[in-house]
C-alpha positions in Angstrom: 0.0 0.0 0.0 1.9 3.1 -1.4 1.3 6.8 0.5 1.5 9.5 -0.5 5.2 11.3 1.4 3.4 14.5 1.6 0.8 13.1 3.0 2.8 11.2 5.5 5.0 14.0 6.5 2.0 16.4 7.0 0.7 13.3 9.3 3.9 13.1 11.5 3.6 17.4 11.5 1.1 17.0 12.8 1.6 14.6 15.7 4.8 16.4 16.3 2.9 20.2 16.5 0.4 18.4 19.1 3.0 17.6 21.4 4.6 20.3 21.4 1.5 22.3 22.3 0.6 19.9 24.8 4.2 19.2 26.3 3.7 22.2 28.9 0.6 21.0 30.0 1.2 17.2 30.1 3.6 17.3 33.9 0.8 19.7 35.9 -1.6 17.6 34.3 -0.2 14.3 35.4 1.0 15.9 38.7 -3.0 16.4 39.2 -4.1 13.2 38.1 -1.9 11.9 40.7 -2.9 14.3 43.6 -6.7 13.4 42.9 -5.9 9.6 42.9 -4.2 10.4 46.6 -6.8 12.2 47.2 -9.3 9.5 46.9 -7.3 6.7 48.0 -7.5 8.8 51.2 -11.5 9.3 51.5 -11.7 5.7 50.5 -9.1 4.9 53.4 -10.5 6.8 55.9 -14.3 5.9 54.8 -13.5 1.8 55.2 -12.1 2.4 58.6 -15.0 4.0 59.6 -17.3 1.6 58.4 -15.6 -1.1 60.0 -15.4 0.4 63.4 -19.4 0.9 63.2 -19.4 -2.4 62.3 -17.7 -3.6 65.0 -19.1 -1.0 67.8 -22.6 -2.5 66.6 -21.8 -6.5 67.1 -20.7 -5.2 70.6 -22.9 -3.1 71.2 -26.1 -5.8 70.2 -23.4 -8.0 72.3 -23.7 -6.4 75.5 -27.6 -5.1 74.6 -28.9 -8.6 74.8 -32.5 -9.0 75.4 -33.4 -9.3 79.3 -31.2 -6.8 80.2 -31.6 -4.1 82.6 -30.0 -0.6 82.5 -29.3 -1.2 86.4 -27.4 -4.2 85.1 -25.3 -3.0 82.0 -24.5 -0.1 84.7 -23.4 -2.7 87.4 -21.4 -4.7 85.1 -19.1 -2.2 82.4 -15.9 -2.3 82.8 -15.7 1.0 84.2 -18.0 0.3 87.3 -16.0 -2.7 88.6 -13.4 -2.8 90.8 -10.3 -4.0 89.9 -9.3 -7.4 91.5 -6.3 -6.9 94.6 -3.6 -9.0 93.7 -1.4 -10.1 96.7 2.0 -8.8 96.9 4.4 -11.6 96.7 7.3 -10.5 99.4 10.8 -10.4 97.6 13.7 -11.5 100.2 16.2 -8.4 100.8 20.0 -9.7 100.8 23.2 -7.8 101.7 
């Protein structure tokens, strides 16, 4: 298949006057397309770690909820209202 040379170098003018319009606007342009992708790598970070600590504060939550329950007893029995157990203090020999 025989082309025409005029045609062909007009063709690769072409392609060659396109990129060197768009040369100056190709590195800010990719330096953007980056930042957004960080960007939204971020949200999407972020937004899974908050669904899955919802997640898990709800199974805990209907955990310690359970039916039969009574406020006076969730009250009585967090972790913040019991005492913590005395451990004996074991007596360490003193030696000159």
């Amino acid at each position: 298949m025989l082309q025409n040379p005029l045609a062909s170098a007009a063709a690769a003018l072409g392609i060659a006057g396109g990129t060197a319009l768009l040369a100056p606007v190709a590195a800010p342009t990719l330096h953007g397309l980056a930042g957004i992708a960080v960007v939204g790598f971020g949200v999407y970070a972020s937004g899974s770690t908050l669904v899955n600590a919802a997640n898990f504060l709800s199974e805990t939550a209907s955990g310690i909820l359970a039916e039969g329950t009574s406020t006076a007893g969730l009250i009585k029995d967090t972790l913040l209202s019991k005492p913590k157990p005395l451990i004996p203090v074991k007596e360490i020999p003193f030696r000159w």
